[in-house]
C-alpha positions as CSV (number, residue, x, y, z in Angstrom):
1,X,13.1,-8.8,-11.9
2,X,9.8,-7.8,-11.7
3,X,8.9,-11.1,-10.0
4,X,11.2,-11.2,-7.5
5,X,9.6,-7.6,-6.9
6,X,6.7,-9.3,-6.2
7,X,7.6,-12.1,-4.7
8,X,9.4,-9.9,-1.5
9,X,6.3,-7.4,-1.5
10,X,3.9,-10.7,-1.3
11,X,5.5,-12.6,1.5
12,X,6.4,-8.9,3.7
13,X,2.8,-8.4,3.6
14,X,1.8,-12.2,3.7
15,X,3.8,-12.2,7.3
16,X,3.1,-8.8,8.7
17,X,-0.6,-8.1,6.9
18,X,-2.4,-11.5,6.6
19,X,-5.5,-10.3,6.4
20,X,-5.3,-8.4,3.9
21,X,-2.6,-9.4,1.2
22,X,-3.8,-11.9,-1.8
23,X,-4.0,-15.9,-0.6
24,X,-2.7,-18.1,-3.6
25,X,-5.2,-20.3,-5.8
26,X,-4.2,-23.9,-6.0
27,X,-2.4,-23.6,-9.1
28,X,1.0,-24.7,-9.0
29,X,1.9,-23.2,-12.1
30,X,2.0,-19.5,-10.2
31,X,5.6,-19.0,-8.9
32,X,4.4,-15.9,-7.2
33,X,1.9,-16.7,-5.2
34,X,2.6,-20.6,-4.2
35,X,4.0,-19.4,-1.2
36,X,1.1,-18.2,-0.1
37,X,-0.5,-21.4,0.3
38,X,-0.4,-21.9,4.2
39,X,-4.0,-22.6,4.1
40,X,-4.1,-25.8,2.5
41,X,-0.1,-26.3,3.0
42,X,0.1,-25.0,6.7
43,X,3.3,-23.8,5.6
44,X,3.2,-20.1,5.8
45,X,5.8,-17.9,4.7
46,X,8.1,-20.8,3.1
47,X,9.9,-19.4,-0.3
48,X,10.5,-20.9,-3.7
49,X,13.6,-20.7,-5.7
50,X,15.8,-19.0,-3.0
51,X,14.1,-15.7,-3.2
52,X,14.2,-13.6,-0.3
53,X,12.1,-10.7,1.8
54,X,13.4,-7.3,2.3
55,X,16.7,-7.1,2.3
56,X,20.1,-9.0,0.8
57,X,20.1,-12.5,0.5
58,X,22.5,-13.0,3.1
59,X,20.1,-12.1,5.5
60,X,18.2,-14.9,4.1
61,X,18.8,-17.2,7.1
62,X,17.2,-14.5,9.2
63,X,13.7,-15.6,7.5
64,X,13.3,-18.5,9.2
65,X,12.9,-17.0,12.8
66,X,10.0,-14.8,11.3
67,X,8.2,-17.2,10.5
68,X,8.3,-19.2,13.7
69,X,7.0,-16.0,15.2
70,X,4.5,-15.5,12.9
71,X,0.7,-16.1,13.8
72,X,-1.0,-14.2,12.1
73,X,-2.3,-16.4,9.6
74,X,-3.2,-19.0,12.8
75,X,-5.5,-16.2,14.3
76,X,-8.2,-16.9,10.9
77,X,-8.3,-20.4,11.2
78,X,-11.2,-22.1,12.8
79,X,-11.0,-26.2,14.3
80,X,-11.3,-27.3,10.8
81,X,-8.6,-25.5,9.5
82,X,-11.2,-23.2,7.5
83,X,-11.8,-19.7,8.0
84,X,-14.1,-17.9,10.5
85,X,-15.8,-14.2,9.8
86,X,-18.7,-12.0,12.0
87,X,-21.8,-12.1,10.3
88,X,-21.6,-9.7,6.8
89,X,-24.5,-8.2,5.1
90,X,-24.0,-8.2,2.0
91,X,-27.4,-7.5,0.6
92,X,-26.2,-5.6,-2.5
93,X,-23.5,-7.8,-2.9
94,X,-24.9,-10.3,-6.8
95,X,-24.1,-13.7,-6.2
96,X,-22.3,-14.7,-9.9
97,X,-22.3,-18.5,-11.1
98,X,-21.3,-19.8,-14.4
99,X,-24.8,-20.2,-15.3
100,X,-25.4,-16.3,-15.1
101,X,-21.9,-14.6,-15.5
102,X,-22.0,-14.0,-18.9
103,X,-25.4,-12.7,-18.9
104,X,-25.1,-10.4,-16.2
105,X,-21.9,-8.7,-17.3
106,X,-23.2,-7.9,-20.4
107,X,-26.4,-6.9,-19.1
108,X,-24.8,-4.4,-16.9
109,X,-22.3,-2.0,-17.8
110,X,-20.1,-1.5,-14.9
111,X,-19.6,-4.9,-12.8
112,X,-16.9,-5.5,-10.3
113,X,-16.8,-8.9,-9.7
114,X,-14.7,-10.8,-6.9
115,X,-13.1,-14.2,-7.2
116,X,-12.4,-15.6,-3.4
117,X,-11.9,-18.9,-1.9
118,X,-14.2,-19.8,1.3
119,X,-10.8,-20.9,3.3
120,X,-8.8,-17.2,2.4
121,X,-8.8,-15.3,5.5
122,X,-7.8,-12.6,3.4
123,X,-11.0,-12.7,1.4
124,X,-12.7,-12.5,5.4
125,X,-11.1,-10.0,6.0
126,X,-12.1,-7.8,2.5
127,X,-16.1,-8.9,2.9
128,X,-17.1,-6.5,5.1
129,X,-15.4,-3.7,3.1
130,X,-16.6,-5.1,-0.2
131,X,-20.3,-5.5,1.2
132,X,-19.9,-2.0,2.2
133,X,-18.8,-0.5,-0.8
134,X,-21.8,-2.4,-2.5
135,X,-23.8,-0.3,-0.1
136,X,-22.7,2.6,-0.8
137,X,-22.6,2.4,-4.9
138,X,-26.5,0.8,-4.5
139,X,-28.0,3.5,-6.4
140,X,-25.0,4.2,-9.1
141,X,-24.3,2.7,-12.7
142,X,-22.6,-0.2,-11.3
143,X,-22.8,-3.3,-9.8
144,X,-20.4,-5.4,-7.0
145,X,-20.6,-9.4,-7.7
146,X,-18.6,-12.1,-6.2
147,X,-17.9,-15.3,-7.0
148,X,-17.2,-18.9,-5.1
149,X,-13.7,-20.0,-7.2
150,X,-13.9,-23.2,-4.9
151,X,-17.0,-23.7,-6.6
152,X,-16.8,-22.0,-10.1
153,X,-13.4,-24.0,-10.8
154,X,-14.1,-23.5,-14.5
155,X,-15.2,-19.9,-14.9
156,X,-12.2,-18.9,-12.4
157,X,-9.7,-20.9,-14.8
158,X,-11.5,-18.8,-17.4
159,X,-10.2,-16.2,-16.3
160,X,-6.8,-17.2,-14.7
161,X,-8.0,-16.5,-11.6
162,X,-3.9,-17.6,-10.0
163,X,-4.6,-15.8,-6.3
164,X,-7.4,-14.6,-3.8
165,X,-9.0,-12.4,-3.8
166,X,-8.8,-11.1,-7.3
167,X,-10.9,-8.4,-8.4
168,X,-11.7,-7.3,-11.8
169,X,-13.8,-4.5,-13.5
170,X,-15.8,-5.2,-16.2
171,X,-16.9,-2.6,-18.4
172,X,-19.3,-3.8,-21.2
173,X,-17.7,-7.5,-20.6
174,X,-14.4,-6.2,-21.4
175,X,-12.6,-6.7,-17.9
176,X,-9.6,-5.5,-16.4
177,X,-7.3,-5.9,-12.7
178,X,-8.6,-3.3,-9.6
179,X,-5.2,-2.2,-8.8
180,X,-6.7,0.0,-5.7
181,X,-6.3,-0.9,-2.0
182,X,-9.4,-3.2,-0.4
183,X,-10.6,-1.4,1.4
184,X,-14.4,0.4,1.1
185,X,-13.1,4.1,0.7
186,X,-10.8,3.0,-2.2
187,X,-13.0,0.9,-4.0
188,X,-15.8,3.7,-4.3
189,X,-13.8,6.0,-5.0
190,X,-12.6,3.9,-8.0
191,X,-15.4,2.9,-9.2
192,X,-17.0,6.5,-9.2
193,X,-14.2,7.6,-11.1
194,X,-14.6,5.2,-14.0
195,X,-18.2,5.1,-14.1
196,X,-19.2,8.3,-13.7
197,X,-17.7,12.4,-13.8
198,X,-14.5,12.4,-12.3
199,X,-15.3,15.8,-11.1
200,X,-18.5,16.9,-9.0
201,X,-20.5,19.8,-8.3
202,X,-21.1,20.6,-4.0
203,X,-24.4,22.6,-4.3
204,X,-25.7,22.5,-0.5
205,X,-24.4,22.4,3.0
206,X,-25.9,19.1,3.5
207,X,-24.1,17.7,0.4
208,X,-20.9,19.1,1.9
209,X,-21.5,17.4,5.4
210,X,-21.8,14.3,3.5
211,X,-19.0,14.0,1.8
212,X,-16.7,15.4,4.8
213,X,-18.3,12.4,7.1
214,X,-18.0,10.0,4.7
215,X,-14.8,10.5,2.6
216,X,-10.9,10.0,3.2
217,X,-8.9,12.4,0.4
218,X,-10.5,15.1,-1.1
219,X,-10.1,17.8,-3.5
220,X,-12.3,20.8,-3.5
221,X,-12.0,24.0,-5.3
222,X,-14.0,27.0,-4.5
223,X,-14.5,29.1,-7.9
224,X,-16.4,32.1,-9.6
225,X,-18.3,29.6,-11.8
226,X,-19.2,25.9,-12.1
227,X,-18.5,26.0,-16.1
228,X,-15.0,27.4,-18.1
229,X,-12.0,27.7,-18.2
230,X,-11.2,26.9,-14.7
231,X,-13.3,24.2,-13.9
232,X,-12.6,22.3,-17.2
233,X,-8.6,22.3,-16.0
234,X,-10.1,21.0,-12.8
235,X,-11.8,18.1,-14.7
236,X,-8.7,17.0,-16.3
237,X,-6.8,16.9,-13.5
238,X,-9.2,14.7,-11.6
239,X,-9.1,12.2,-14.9
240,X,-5.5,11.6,-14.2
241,X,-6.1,10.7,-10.1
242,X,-7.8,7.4,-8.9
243,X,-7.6,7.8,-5.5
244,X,-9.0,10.8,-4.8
245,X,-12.2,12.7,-5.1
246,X,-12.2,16.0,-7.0
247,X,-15.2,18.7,-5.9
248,X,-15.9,22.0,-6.8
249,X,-18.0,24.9,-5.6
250,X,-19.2,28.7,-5.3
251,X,-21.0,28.1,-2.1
252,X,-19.4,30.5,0.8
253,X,-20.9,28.8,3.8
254,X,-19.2,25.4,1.4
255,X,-16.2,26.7,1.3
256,X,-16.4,27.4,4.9
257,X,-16.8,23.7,5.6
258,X,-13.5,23.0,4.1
259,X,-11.4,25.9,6.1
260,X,-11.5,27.9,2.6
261,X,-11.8,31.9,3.5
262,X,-15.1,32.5,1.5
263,X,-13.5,35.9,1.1
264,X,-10.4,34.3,-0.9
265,X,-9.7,35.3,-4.0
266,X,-10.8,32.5,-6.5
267,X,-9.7,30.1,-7.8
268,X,-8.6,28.1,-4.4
269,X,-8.0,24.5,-4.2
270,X,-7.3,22.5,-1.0
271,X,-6.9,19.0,-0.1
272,X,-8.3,17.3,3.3
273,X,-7.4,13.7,4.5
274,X,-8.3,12.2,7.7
275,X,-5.0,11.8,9.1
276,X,-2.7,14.4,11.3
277,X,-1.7,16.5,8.0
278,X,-5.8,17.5,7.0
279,X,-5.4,20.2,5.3
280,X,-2.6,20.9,2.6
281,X,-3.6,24.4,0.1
282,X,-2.5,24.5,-3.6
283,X,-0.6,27.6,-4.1
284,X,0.7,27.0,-8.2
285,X,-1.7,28.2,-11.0
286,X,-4.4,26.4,-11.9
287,X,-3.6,24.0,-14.6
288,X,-4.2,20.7,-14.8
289,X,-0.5,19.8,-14.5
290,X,0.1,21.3,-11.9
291,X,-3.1,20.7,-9.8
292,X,-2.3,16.5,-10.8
293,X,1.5,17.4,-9.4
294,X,-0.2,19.1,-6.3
295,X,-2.9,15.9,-5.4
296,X,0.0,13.1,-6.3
297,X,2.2,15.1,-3.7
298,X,-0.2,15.6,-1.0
299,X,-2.4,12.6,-1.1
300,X,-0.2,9.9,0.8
301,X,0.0,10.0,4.9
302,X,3.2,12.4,5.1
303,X,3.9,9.9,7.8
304,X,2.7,6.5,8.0
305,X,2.8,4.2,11.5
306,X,3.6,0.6,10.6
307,X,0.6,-2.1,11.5
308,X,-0.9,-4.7,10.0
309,X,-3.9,-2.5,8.7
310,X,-1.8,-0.2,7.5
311,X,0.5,-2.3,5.6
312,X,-1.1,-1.9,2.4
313,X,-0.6,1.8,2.4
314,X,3.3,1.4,2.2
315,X,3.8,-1.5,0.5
316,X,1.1,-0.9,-2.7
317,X,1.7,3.0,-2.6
318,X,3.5,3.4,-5.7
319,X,6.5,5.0,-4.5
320,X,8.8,2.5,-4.2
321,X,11.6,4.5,-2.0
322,X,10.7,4.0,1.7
323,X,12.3,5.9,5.0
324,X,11.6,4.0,8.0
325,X,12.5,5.6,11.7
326,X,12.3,2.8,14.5
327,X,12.4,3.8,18.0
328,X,10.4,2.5,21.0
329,X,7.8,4.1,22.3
330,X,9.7,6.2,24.7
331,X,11.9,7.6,22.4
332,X,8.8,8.4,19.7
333,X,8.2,11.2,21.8
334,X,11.9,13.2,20.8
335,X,11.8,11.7,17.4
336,X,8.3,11.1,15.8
337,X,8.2,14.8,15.6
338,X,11.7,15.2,13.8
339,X,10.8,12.6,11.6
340,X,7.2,14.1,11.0
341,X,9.1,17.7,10.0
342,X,11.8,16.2,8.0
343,X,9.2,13.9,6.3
344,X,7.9,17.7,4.3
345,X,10.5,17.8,2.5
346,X,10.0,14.6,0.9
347,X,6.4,14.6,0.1
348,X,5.2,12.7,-3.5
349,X,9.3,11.2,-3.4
350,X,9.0,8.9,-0.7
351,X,6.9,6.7,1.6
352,X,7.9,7.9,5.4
353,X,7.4,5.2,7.8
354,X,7.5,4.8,11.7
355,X,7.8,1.5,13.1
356,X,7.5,1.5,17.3
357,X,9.8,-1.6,18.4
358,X,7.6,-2.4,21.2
359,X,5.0,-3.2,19.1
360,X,5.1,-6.9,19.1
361,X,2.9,-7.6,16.1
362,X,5.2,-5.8,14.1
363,X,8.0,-3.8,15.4
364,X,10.0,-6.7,16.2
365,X,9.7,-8.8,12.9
366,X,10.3,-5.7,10.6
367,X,13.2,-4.5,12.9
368,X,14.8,-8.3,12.1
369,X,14.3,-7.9,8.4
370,X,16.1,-4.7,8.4
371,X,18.9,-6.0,10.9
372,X,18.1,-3.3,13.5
373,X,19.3,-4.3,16.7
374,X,18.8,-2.8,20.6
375,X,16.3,-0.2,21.3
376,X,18.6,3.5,19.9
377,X,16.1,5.2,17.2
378,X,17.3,4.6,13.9
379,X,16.4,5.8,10.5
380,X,16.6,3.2,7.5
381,X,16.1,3.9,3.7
382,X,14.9,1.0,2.1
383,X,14.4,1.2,-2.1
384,X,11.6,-1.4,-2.1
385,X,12.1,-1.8,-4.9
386,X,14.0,-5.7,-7.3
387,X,17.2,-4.7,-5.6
388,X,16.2,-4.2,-2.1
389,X,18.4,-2.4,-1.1
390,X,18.7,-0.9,3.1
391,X,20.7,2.4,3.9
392,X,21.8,3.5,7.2
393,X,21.2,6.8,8.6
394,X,24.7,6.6,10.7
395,X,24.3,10.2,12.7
396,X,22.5,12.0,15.2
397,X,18.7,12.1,14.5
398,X,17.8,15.6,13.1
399,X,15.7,17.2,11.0
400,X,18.6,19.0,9.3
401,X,20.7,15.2,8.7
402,X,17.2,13.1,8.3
403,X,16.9,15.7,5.3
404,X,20.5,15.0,4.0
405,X,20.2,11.5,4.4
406,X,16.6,11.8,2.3
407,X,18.1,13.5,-0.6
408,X,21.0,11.2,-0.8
409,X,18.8,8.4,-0.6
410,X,16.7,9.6,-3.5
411,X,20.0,10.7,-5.3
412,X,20.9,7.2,-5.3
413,X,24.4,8.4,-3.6
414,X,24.4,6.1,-0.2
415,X,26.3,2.7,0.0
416,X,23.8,-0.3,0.7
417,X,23.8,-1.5,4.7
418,X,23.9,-5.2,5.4
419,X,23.0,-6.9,8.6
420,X,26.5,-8.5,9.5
421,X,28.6,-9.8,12.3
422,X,31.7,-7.7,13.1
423,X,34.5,-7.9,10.3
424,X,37.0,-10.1,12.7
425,X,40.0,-8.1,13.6
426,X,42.5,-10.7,12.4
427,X,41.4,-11.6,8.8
428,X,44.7,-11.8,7.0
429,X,45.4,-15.4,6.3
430,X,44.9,-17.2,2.9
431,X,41.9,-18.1,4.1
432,X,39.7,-15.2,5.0
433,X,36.2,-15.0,6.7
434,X,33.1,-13.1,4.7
435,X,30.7,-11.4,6.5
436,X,27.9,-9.0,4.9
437,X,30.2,-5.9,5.8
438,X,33.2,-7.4,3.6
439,X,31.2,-9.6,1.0
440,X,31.7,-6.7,-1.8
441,X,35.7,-6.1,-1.1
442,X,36.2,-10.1,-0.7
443,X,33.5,-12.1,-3.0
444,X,33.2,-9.4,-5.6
445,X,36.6,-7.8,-5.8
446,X,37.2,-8.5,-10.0
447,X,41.2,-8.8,-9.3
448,X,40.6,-12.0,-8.0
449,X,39.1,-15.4,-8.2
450,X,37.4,-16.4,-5.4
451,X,36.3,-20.2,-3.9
452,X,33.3,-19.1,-1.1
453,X,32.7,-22.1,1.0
C-alpha cells in the first residue's frame, strides 16, 4: 500500500508541480517512478499497473483529460528536448566525481551531496535553491556537493540512485535520504540542525535582524537565563523539530523584535512564520513535550493556497488528512475567511487547502480530480492517504458546519464521495446500471453474486 501511496502523491505533484517533484532515473526496475519518465519517453503522466491519482479508481478515466491539459513539463524543455535554466552561481556548490567521492566524504564530516540528471527540469528548478543554501552554510561544518548521474552511471548505481534529484546526507561517509522540502530555507535549516546545536543563543539586535530577514519558522524564547532548567527543556524540544529554528534570549530590545512584551513574565515562547498567521504564543508550561506539541501544531500555513510552488507544502507535509475549499475568485471573498477561521480549530490535525477555480494552472485540473463541477464553493476532505478517499461537505458553508464536517472527517465518521453520473431513475430490471454513487450497494453488496460488464 505504501507504493500505491506514492505512486498517487508522485504523479499529483508530477502534473500540477513539475518543477519541483522527483524526475525518474532510467531504471526500469523502479515501479514508482517510471512514470515519471516524460523526458526521455515524452509520455508525461502515463500510469503503470492501473494505479490511479487522487481519488477512486473509477474516476480513472478522468486521468486522461489531465494529462492532455497538462504542460507543465513542455514549459522546461528546450529545441533539443533537453532542459533550459538562468545562469546559477553555484560557487560553493563541490563538483563530486567518482574519482574524488570517496575521499571527499570522508574527508569532510557533514556532506550533502546531489544526484541530478542534466535533462530533469526538476533538478533546474532545485539549482538555484541548492546553490543558495551552499551560500549560505559557506562558513559552517558542512559541505553541499552534486553530482552528474548521466555521467557518474556507476557511483549513482552505487548508490541506487532510482529518481532525480536525490539528495543524501553523509555524515562521516555513513549516508542517509533528505526527507525535507527543496527548497533553500528547508535545506539550512536541516542541515544546521544536524550539524550543529539545535538551539541558539540571540545576543544582539543585529543578530536578531538577521535571522528575522532571513528565516521562515522560528522559535524564540525570551528567559531569565541562557543556562538551566528552562533552557535545557528548550533544547530538547528543538532536537525533536527539523523544520524549524529554535532561539533563545534575555535581551529586552530582542524580545521586542519578536512582538514579546520585554516586561512579560519569563519564560515566554512565540512562534513567527512569514505567512498571514505570524505570530502564534505558547501558553502550556514549559516542557519539552509540550513546547514540541506547540511547534508541530503551529508550524504548517494554517491555510495553504494551492499552486504549483506551493504543492510541496501539502502533499510532503506529513499530515496526511487534507480539507480543500474550492471557490472562484469572487466567491473567496465570503468564504476564504470562513475557511481561514474554521481552519483554527484544526491546526497540527489537518492540511487546510484553498484551491481558486479560475486559476487555470491548477484550479481546474485539481477540481477534475476531485469531481467538483460548476463554479458553487465547495469544501472537500481528502485522506491523502493508500485509500484516497474524498468527502463531501454537503451544507451551507460556515464556520460552525466546516468545523463539524472537520471533526467528522478526522473521526473517520463521513461516507466516501465519488464523482458519478446520476443514479438513473429506472434501474430495476435484471440488468442494472453501476455508477460510482451505487457501486457499493450493487458491486459490493455480499448477498449477491455479481457479473460487472
Amino acid at each position: 500500500m505504501a507504493t500505491k501511496s506514492l505512486v498517487i502523491l508522485s504523479i499529483f505533484l508530477c502534473l500540477i508541480c513539475s518543477n519541483i517533484s522527483p524526475c525518474s532515473s532510467k531504471s526500469e526496475e523502479d515501479e514508482d517512478l517510471s512514470f515519471l519518465e516524460q523526458q526521455e519517453q515524452n509520455d508525461a503522466g502515463k500510469l503503470d499497473d492501473g494505479a490511479h491519482p487522487y481519488g477512486h479508481p473509477r474516476d480513472y478515466e478522468n486521468y486522461d483529460d489531465l494529462v492532455e491539459d497538462d504542460e507543465s513539463a513542455a514549459a522546461y524543455a528546450d529545441e533539443d528536448g533537453g532542459y533550459s535554466s538562468a545562469v546559477v552561481d553555484e560557487t560553493h556548490v563541490v563538483v563530486l566525481k567518482e574519482s574524488n567521492f570517496t575521499e571527499f566524504v570522508q574527508r569532510n564530516r557533514f556532506v550533502m551531496v546531489e544526484f541530478y540528471a542534466t535533462w530533469c527540469g526538476h533538478c533546474q528548478a532545485l539549482a538555484p535553491e541548492y546553490a543558495a543554501a551552499a551560500e549560505e552554510l559557506k562558513d559552517e561544518a558542512v559541505v553541499l556537493a552534486k553530482v552528474d548521474a548521466t555521467e557518474e552511471a556507476d557511483l549513482s548505481q552505487k548508490f541506487d540512485v532510482q529518481g532525480f534529484p536525490t539528495i543524501y546526507f553523509f555524515v562521516d561517509g555513513v549516508h542517509k535520504p533528505y526527507p525535507g522540502q527543496r527548497t533553500k530555507d528547508a535545506i539550512v535549516t536541516w542541515l544546521r540542525k544536524k550539524t550543529g546545536p539545535g538551539l541558539h543563543n540571540i545576543t544582539t539586535i543585529e543578530e536578531a535582524e538577521h535571522i528575522l530577514a532571513n528565516e521562515d519558522k522560528i522559535v524564540l524564547a525570551y528567559l531569565e537565563s541562557l543556562v538551566g532548567q528552562e533552557s535545557e527543556e528548550l533544547s530538547a524540544a528543538s532536537t525533536l523539530e527539523d523544520e524549524v529554528s529554535f532561539y533563545q534570549t534575555t535581551i529586552p530590545d530582542v524580545a521586542k523584535l519578536f512582538h514579546i512584551d520585554p516586561l512579560v513574565k519569563r519564560p515566554s515562547l512565540v512562534i513567527l512564520k512569514k505567512e498571514a498567521e505570524k505570530l502564534t504564543r505558547f501558553g502550556g508550561q514549559f516542557t519539552k513535550s509540550l513546547i514540541a506539541e506547540f511547534v508541530y501544531e503551529n508550524k504548517f500555513p494554517l491555510l495553504t493556497n494551492l499552486t504549483r510552488e506551493s504543492a510541496p507544502v501539502v502533499f510532503e507535509n506529513p499530515i496526511k488528512k487534507q480539507l480543500i475549499l474550492f471557490t472562484t475568485s469572487n466567491d473567496s471573498e465570503k468564504f476564504y475567511p470562513i475557511f481561514q477561521e474554521a481552519a483554527k480549530s484544526f491546526k497540527g490535525k489537518l492540511v487546510c487547502v484553498y484551491v481558486d477555480l479560475d486559476y487555470e494552472d491548477v484550479g481546474k485540473q485539481v477540481s477534475e480530480y476531485f469531481g467538483v463541477t460548476g463554479d458553487a464553493p465547495t469544501v472537500i476532505g481528502y485522506t491523502g492517504n493508500d485509500d484516497a478517499s474524498k468527502f463531501l461537505l454537503d451544507d451551507e458553508l460556515t464556520i460552525d458546519s466546516i468545523k463539524t464536517f472537520g471533526q467528522k472527517f478526522l473521526d473517520d465518521n463521513l461516507k466516501p464521495f465519488y464523482k458519478s453520473d446520476p443514479i438513473p431513475e429506472d434501474n430495476d430490471g435484471d440488468v442494472k446500471i453501476v455508477v460510482g454513487n451505487n457501486f457499493d450497494e450493487i458491486v459490493l453488496d455480499e448477498s449477491k453474486d455479481v457479473l460487472l460488464e
